[in-house]
N, C-alpha and C positions, 0 to 999 in steps of 0.2 A: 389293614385293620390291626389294632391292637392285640398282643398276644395275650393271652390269659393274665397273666403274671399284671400286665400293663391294665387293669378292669379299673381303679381306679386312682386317680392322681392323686394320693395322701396330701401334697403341702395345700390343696384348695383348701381340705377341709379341716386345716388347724384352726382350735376355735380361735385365738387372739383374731388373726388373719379372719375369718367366716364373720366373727362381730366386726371387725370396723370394714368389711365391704359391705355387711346388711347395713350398717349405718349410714354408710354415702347413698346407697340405691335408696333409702328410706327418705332421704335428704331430698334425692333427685325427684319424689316421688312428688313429695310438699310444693317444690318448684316449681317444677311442670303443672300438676294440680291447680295451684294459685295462680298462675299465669292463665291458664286455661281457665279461669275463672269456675273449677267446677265445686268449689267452697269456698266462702270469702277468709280473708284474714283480717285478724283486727289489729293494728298498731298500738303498743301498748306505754311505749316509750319508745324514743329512736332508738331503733337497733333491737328492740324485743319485741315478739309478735306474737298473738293468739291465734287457734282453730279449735272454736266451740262447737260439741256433738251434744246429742244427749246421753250419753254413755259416760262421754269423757269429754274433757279439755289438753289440745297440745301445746305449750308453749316451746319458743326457741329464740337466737339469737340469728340475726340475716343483716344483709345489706339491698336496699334497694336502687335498680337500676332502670336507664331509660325505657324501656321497654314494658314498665312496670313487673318488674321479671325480680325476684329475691334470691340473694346466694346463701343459703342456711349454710349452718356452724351446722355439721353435724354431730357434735358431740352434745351440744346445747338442747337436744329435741327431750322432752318432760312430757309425759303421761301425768296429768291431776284427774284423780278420781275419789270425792268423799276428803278431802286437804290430805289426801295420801298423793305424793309427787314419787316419781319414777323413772329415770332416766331408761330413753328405749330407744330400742336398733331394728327391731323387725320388722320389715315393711309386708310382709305377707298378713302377718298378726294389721296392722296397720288396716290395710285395704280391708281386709272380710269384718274389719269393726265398722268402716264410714261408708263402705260402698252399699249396702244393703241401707243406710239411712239417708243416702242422696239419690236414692230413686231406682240405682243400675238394678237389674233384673237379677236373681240367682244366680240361671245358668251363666250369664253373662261373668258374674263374680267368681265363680269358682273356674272358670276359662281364663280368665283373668288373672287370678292368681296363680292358674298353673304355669301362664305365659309369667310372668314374676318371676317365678321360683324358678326356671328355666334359666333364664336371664341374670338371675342372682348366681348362680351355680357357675354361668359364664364368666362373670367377673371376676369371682374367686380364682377361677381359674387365670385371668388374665392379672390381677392384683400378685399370683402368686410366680410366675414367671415376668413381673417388672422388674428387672435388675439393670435396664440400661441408665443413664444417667443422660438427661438432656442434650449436653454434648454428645453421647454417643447415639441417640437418637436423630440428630441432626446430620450423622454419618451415613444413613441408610439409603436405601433407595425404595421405589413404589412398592414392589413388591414385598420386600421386607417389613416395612413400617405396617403393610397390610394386617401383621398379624400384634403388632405392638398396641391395638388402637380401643377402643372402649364402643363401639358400636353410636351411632344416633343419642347426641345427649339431650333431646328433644322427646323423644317416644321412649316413657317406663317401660317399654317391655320392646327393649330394642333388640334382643335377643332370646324372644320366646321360642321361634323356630320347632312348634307345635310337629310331632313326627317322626324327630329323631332322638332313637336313642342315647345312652351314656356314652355306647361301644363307640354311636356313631359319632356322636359328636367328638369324641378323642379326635379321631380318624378322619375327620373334612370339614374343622372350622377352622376361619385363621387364625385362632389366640391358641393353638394348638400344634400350628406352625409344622403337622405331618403330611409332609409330597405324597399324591394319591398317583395311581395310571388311570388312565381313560380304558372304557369300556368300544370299543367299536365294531360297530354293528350293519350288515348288510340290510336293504329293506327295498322292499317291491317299489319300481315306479309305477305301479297299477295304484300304488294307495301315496306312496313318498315326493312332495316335490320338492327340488334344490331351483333357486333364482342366485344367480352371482352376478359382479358384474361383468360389464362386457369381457369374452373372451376367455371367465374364468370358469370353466368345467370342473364339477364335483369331482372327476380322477386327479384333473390337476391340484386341485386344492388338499384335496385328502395324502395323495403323493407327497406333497412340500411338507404334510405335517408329520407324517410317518416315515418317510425315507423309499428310496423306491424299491429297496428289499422288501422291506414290511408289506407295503403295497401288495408287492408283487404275490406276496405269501396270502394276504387276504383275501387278493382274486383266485388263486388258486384254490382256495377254501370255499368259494362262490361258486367255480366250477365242479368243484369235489360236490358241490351239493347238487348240480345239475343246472345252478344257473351262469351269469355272466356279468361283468361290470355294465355289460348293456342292458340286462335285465334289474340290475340291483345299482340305486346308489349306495356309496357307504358311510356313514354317520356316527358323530362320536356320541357318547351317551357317558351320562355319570355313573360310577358304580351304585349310587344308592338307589338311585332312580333307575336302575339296570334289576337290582335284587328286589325294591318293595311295589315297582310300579308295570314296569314292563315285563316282566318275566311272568307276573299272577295275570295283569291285565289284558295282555297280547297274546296269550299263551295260545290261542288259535292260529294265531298268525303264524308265531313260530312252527306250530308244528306243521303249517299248510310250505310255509317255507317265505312267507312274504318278509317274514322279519331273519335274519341268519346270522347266527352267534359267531363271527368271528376272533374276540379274543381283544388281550389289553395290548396298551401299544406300549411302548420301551419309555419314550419321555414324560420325566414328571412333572406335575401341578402343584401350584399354592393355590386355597381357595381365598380369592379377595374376601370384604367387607360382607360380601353380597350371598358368600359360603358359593353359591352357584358359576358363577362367575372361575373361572381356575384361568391362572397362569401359566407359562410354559417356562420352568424354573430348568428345565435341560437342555435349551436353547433359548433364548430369551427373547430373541427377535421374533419367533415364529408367533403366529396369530394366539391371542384370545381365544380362549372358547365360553358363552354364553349358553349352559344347557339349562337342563331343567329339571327342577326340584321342585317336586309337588308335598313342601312341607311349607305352614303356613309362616310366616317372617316380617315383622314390622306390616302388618294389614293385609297384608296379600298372598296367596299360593303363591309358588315363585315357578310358574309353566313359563310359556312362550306361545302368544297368539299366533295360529299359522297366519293371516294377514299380514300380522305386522310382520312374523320372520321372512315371509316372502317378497316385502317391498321394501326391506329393508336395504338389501345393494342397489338399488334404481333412487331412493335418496341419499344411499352416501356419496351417488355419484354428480346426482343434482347438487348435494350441498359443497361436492371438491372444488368444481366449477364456480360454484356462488364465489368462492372462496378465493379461488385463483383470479377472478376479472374484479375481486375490490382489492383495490391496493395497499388501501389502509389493513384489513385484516391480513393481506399475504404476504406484506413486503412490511411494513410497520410492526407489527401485533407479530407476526408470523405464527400466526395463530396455529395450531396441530389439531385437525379432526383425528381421531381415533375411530376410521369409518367401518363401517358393519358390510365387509365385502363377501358375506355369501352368507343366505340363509336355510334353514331346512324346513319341512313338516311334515307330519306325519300322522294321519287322518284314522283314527280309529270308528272301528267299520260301525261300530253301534252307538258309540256315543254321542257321535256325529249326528246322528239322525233323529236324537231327540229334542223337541222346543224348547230351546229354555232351560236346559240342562245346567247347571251350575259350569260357571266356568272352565276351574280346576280339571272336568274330567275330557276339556276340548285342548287341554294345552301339556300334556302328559311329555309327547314324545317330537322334540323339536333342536334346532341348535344356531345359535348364532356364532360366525366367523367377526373375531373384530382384527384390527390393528394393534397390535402391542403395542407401549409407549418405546419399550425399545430397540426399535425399528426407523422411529421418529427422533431419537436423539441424537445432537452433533458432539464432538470429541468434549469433553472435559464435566459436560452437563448429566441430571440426573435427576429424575420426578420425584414429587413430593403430593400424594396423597392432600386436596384440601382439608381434610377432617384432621391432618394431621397437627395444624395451626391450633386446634383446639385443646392440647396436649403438652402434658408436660413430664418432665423423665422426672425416674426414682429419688432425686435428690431435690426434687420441686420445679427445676429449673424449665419454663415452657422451651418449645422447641424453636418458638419465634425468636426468644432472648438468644438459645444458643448459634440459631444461623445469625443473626446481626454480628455474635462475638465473632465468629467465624469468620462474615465479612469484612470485618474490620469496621462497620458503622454502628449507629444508636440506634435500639429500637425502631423511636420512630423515624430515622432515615429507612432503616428495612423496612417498614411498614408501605413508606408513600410506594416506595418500589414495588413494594407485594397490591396495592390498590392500580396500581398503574399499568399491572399486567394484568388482574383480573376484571376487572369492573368495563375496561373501555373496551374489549373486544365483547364481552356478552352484552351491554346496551348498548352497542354499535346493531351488533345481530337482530335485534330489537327494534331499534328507531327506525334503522335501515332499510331493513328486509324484512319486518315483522314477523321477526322469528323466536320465538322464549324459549330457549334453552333453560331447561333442570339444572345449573349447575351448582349442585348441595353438594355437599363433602366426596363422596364417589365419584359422583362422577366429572369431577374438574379435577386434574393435577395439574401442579406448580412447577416448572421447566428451575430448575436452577443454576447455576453455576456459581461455585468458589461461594456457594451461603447465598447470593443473592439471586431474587427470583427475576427472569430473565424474557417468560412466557408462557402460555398456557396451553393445555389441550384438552379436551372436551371429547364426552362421550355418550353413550346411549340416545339416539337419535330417533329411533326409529319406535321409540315406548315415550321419551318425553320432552319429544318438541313438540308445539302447539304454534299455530297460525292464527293471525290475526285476522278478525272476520272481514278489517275493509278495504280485503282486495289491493293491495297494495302491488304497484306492476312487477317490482323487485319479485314478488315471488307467482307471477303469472304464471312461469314456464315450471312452476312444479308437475312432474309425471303426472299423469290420470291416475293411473293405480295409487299414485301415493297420496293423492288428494282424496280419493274416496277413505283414504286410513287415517290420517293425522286431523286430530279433534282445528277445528277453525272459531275460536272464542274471542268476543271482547275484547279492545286495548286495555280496558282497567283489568279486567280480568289476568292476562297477560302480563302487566307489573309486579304480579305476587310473586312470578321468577323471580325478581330481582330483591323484590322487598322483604319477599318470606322465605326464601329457597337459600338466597346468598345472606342479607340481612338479618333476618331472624334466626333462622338455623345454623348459620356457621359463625356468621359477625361478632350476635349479640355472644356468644358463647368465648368467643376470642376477648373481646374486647374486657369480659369481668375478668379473665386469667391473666391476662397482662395487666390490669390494672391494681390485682390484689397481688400480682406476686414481682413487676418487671417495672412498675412506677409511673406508668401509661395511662394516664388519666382517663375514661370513658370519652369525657369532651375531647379530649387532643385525638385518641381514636376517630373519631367521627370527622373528626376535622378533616384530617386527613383523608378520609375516603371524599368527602363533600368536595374538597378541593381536586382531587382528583378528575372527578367527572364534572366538573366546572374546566377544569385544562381539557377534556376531553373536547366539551360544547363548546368551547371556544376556538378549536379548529374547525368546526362543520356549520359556518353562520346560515348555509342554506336549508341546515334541517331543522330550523328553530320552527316550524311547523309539525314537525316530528316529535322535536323534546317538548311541546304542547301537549301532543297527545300521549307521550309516555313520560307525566309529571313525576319526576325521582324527589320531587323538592315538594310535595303540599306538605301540611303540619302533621296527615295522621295517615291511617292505612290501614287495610283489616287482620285481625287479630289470627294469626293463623293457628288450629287447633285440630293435633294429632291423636292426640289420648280423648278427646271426647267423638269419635267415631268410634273406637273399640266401643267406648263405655257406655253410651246412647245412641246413635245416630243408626251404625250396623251391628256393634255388637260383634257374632262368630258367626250369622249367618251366612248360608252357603247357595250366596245368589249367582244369576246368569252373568252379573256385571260387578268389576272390582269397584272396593267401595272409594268416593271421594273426600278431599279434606273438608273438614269442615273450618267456619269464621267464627268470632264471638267478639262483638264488638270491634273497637277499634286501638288501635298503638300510639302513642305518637312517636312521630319521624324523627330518627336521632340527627338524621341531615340537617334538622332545623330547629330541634329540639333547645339548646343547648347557645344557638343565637336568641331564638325569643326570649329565653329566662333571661339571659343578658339585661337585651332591651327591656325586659319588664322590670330587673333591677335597678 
């Protein structure tokens, strides 16, 4: 934790600094907004554009792109009120003027803006520690760039993190970049269970992370209490969620002895994107830890279903197999699962047992075991965060432009390569094996070497793969347990991995940053990826029954909408089930976009 002295980080809040990051998030707001179609814009002349209220009118300068998506100028944003014009920056002022006029509910608004100004607050802080310089961003590795990175540029309030305080937030976000210790914790098998896979027992696993002194020291803390590693597994827990969750919430437990404080461990953590999520920055190879933080985050409390944390190793082990008997993914692609090899949970004795109970208060106390990425790395290689494509260092430079310089090729040469490793193994997963993988900025890294991207690895499996409902034989032999967990939807359904997950939320993002600052046309973008997955179908002529049914090439697609479930749809309700995205309208397909105007020219 932060010492007194450290209570608050001065250079966020210099004003020059605090006004132009309220001006980008104000910018990002309009964007998002307009895309999400939750107020229309008017064209005013190319390149200037109105948003009429009955209060006010905002004009600005943008650029529009495929996706019907606009890049605001954010210095250009005008407040006209009574032919008085006003150049503005504050998006919290912003929201509580139009959201109360577009329908959103009070409570809804002022939640909203707290998640905002949470988020703003983040920025600042991460605007005012950006000193790398593109090149020297292109130097880092997974972990590090974790804390370099701007959160979700799709969800205004990508960093509301509802829960935690100042203190806390210093002390366990990535743009914060301060190593925490794990909390670890003895807990009854009469209420705790651990599922690994084959052969892997919660000593042995806990052993490998702590050392077998530590170990040794924490059973002996287990006996000092009366019990035994036979009577207790032991389980990491986050500090935050150790001091605001379990310690008030469990505190029967504790004192009956089910739950037993043994103590922080020696190795420290980075907390990925995800704040939850921690790395092992004292050994690097050693596992992932996935705990649980019951603060709200981009939509959701961030717990851990016991389901899911329970059948989580019996699918990473189905999917290793999948993996090893397609040649293409294992010997081609050499594709890297980042597999979820031991789960935990831990059942609270009251909350449990009511109907219907909101979520949140069934997913408190949990842990997922993943695979580090390096563990998975060969001699000279090194991951690259997807989100981090989205990015560019202190001096403008994206981080795409500097790995090309790097490699010694052109943008678009790095580009075909960067489409070439990511696109053909996740719509292979797809066509194949009717499998949709998530893979949005976290959870896909970029395998590189010497600047050029090389291969991919993929992760969280066991929260968001989704199955194809038409029974495809490729994935008959999934476990029974894991079949009753993983959602089974629609093929069309199942394309919005690819269209909205990869395409919309990382693509379309990538493609205006290279184009505005690296000379990378949108259309040559697009090309590139379209060609890609055209070399891809042109080696599998037997699955052209397949690429039917997962069409990557019609004209349109639906409109995927993040910011209007906060703002309508859920809101901050605190229901039994997390909430889903919501559609609004349709896109058109940049795949195809860009030949029909062609042809129509």
């Amino acid at each position: 934790m932060p010492a007194p002295s450290e209570k608050l980080y001065e250079p966020a809040f210099a004003p020059a600094l605090w006004k132009e990051t309220s001006r980008r998030l104000l910018a990002k707001v309009i964007e998002e907004f307009a895309y999400e179609r939750i107020f229309p814009v008017t064209s005013e002349k190319p390149g200037h554009y109105r948003i009429d209220f009955s209060t006010a009118s905002y004009s600005f300068r943008a650029r529009k792109y495929v996706f019907d998506n606009l890049s605001v100028e954010p210095e250009s944003i005008v407040r006209h009120v009574d032919h008085v014009s006003t150049p503005v920056h504050d998006p919290l002022a912003f929201c509580a003027e139009i959201l109360p006029e577009l329908g959103v509910k009070p409570m809804t608004v002022a939640h909203f803006i707290r998640e905002l100004g949470n988020t703003l607050v983040s920025d600042a802080h991460t605007a005012a520690r950006a000193d790398k310089t593109g090149a020297e961003l292109a130097e880092l590795d997974d972990i590090q760039m974790e804390g370099e990175m701007t959160g979700h540029p799709w969800v205004t309030v990508s960093k509301g993190r509802i829960g935690l305080g100042y203190t806390d937030y210093l002390a366990y976000t990535p743009e914060n970049r301060s190593a925490l210790k794990i909390v670890w914790i003895g807990v009854s098998r009469e209420r705790a269970s651990f599922v690994g896979e084959a052969g892997l027992t919660n000593g042995r696993l806990v052993t490998e992370a702590l050392g077998e002194r530590l170990y040794t020291s924490f059973v002996g803390k287990l006996n000092s209490a009366g019990f035994s590693a036979e009577t207790h597994h032991i389980m990491p827990v986050h500090p935050w969620q150790w001091d605001h969750m379990i310690a008030p919430h469990f505190a029967a437990d504790i004192s009956s002895g089910h739950i037993v404080f043994l103590g922080e461990g020696e190795d420290l953590y980075l907390p990925q994107q995800s704040v939850r999520t921690l790395s092992n920055v004292s050994k690097p190879s050693k596992s992932t830890l996935k705990l649980c933080m019951t603060i709200l985050n981009t939509a959701v409390y961030r717990g851990i279903p016991g389901k899911r944390a329970l059948t989580a190793a019996p699918f990473t082990g189905w999917l290793d197999e999948l993996v090893e008997s397609d040649t293409f993914l294992s010997n081609e692609c050499e594709l890297v699962l980042l597999g979820e090899r031991a789960g935990m949970h831990y059942e609270h004795p009251q909350f449990s047992t009511i109907a219907g109970a909101p979520y949140q208060f069934n997913e408190m106390l949990g842990c997922l075991w993943r695979d580090s990425l390096g563990g998975h790395l060969k001699p000279g290689e090194t991951g690259m965060p997807l989100a981090a494509f989205m990015h560019a260092g202190s001096d403008g430079k994206p981080v795409v432009q500097a790995l090309a310089e790097k490699a010694g090729v052109s943008v678009e040469g790095w580009l075909a390569r960067f489409f070439d490793v990511v696109l053909p193994p996740v719509y292979h997963l797809l066509a194949r094996h009717g499998l949709a993988f998530s893979a949005h900025g976290q959870n896909a890294t970029v395998i590189l070497k010497d600047g050029l991207p090389v291969r991919l690895a993929l992760r969280d499996f066991i929260d968001d793969v989704i199955v194809c409902d038409l029974n495809f034989p490729e994935s008959e032999s999934l476990p029974e347990e894991v079949k009753d967990v993983l959602l089974r939807l629609p093929a069309d359904f199942l394309m919005h991995f690819i269209q909205t997950t990869l395409f919309i939320c990382v693509f379309r993002y990538m493609s205006v940053l290279l184009d505005k600052r690296s000379g990378v046309s949108e259309a040559a973008f697009w090309a590139l990826a379209g060609e890609s997955i055209r070399r891809y179908q042109a080696r599998f002529p037997d699955m052209a029954e397949r690429f039917a049914i997962f069409d990557l090439f019609a004209d349109e697609y639906p409109r995927l909408c993040l910011n209007r479930v906060r703002l309508f749809t859920h809101g901050y309700a605190d229901d039994d089930e997390r909430p889903v995205p919501d559609f609004q309208g349709m896109v058109d397909n940049p795949l195809v976009h860009f030949d029909r105007k062609r042809d129509a020219a």
